[in-house]
C-alpha positions in Angstrom: 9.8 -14.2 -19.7 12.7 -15.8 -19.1 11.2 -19.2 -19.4 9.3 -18.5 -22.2 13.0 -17.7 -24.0 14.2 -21.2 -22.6 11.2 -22.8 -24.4 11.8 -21.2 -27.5 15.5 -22.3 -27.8 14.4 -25.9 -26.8 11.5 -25.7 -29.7 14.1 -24.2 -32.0 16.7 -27.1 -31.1 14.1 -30.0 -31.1 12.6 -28.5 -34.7 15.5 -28.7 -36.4 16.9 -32.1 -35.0 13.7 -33.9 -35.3 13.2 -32.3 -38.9 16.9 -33.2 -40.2 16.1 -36.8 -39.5 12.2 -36.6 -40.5 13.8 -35.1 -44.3 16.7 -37.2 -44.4 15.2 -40.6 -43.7 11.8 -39.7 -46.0 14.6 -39.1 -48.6 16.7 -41.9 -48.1 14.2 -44.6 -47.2 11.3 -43.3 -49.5 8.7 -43.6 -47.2 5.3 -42.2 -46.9 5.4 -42.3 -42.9 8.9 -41.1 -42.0 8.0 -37.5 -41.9 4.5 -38.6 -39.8 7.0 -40.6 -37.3 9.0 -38.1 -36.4 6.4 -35.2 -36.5 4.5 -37.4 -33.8 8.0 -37.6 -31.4 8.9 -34.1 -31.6 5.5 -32.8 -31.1 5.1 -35.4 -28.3 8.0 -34.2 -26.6 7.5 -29.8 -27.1 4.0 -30.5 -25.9 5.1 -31.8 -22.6 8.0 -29.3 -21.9 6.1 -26.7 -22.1 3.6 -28.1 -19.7 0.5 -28.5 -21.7 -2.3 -31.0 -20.0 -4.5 -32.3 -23.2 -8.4 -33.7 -22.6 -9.5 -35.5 -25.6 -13.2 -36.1 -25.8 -14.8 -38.3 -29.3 -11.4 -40.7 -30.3 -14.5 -43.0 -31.5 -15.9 -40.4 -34.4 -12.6 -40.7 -36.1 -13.1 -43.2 -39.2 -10.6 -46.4 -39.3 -11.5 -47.6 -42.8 -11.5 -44.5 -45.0 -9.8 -41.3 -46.0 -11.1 -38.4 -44.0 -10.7 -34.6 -44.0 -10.4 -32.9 -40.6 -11.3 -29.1 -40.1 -10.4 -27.5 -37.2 -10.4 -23.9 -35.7 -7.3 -21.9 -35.4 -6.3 -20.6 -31.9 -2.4 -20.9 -31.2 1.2 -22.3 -32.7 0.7 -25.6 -31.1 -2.5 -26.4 -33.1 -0.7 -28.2 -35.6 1.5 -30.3 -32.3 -2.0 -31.1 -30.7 -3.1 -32.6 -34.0 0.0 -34.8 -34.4 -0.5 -36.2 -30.7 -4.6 -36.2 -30.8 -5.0 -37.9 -34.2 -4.2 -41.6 -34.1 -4.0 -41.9 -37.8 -1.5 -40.9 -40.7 -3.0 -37.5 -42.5 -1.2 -34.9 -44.6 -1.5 -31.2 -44.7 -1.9 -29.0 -47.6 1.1 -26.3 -48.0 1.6 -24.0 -50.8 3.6 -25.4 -54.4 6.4 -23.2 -53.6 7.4 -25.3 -50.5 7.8 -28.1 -52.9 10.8 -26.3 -54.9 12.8 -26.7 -51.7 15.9 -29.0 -52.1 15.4 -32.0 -49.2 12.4 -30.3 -47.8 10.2 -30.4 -50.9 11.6 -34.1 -51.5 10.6 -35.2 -48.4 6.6 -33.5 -49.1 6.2 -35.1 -52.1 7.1 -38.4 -50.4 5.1 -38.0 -48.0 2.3 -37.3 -49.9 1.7 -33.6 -48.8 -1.1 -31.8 -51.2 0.7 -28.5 -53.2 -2.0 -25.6 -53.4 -1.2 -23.8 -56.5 -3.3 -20.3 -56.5 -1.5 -18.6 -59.2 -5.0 -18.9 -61.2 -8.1 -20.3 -61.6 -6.6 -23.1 -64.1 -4.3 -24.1 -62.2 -6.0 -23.4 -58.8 -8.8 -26.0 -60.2 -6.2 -28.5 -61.4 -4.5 -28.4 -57.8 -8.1 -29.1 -56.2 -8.4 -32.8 -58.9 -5.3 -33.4 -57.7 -5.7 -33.6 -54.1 -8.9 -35.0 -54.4 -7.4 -38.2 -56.1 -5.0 -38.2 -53.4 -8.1 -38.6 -50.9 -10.2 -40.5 -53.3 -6.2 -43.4 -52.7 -6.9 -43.0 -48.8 -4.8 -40.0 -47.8 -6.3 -38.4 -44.9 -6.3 -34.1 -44.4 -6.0 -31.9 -41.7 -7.2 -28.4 -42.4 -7.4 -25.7 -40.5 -10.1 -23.5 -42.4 -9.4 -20.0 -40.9 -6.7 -20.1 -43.1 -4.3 -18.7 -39.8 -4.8 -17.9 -36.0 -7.0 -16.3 -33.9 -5.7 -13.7 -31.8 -8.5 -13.7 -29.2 -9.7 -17.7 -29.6 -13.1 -16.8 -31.6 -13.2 -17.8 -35.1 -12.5 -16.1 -38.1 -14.2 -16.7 -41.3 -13.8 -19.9 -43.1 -11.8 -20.2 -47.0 -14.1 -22.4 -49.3 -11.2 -24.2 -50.7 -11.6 -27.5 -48.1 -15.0 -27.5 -48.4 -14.8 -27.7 -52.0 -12.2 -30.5 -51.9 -14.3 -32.2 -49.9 -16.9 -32.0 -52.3 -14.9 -33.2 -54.7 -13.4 -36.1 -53.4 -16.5 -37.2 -51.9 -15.2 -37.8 -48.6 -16.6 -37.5 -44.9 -15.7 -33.9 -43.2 -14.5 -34.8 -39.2 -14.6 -31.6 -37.5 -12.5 -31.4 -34.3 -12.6 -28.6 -32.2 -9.4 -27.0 -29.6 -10.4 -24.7 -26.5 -7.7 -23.0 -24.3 -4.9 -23.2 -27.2 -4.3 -19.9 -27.1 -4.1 -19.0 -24.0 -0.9 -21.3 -23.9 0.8 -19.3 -27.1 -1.3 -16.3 -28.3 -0.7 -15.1 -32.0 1.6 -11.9 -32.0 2.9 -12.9 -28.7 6.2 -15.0 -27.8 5.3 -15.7 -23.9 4.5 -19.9 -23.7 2.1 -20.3 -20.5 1.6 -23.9 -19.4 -2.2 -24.5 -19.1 -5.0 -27.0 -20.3 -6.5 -27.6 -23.6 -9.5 -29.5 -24.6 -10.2 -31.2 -27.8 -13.7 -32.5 -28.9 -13.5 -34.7 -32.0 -16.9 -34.6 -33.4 -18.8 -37.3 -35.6 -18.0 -37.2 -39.7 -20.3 -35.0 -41.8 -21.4 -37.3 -45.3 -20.4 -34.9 -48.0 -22.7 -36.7 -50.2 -25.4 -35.1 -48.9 -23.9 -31.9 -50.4 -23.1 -30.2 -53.8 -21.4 -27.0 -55.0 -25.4 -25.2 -54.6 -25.2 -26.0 -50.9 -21.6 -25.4 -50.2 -22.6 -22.4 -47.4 -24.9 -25.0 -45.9 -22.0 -27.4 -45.5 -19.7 -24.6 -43.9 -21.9 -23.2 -41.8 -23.3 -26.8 -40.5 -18.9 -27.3 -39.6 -18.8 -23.5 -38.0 -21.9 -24.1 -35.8 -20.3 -27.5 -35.0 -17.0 -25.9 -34.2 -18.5 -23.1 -32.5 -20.6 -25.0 -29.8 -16.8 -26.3 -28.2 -15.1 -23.7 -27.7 
């Protein structure tokens, strides 16, 4: 326990130093990749203090020349570090509009090209989804996790609609990548870190193209049983 509280000061001290310089140079400077730069270090760094050994299996699947979006299963807090350090490439995620309204914070999304989710109705929900598929359409890259939050016991929870549908929309390849043995390193309602293994399979790009609004459960299921299969 006591190491666990060690690890949790360290994360606290290496979130907010990292993230002061990732908001303060995407706001100075202006650009795209500062907040991307940093994320990468301090996830880099948290990642190997608390002792986690990473196997990544299908680097090859991911696609060089185009916008992607990335759909992933849920398992523990350092999901969203193992997808800084496994993913070679710049990507965004999507967070909700209210985050934008933040002084420095919500600067700093916007120039990085974060996508807002706006869900306060079907309008506006719809004019969100254009929105970020123009983003993709200009070569911005997405990681979603499509559980929506974390698995407490590492099996999957349903999936949302709303990535498959911005997929749909903007036309782009799907690159599922799947994460085994996450949470048994930080499981959800717990606050013990464990050092152990974790194993990422990135798996080859689904053509969207091949799909429409009438075969949308097709298209999520074909990701589960995908995503399923690893872990």
């Amino acid at each position: 326990m006591l190491r666990s509280i060690f690890l949790w000061f360290i994360f606290l001290c290496y979130t907010v130093f990292w993230g002061t310089i990732a908001i303060i140079m995407s706001v100075l400077l202006r650009k795209k990749d500062a907040i991307d730069k940093y994320a990468r270090i301090w996830a880099k760094w948290i990642i190997k203090l608390i002792g986690t050994k990473t196997e990544i299996i299908g680097l090859e699947n991911i696609l060089l020349d185009q916008p992607q979006i990335f759909m992933c299963n849920h398992q523990s807090g350092i999901d969203i570090l193992l997808s800084y350090i496994i993913l070679p490439i710049r990507f965004v995620w999507r967070a909700k509009k209210e985050l934008f309204r933040i002084p420095l914070l919500g600067w700093s999304m916007s120039i990085a090209g974060y996508i807002p989710i706006d869900r306060s109705n079907a309008r506006q929900s719809l004019k969100s989804l254009k929105i970020a598929a123009e983003r993709i359409k200009n070569g911005t890259s997405v990681v979603i996790f499509q559980e929506g939050t974390r698995s407490i016991d590492g099996k999957m929870l349903p999936f949302k609609n709303g990535g498959f549908k911005l997929a749909l929309e903007a036309r782009c390849h799907i690159v599922p990548f799947s994460i085994s043995g996450a949470n048994n390193i930080v499981t959800k309602n717990s606050y013990t870190i464990s050092p152990g293994s974790v194993k990422v399979i990135i798996h080859k790009p689904i053509d969207t193209t091949l799909y429409n609004r009438d075969s949308i459960e097709e298209l999520k299921n074909e990701v589960r049983k995908i995503l399923e299969a690893s872990i």
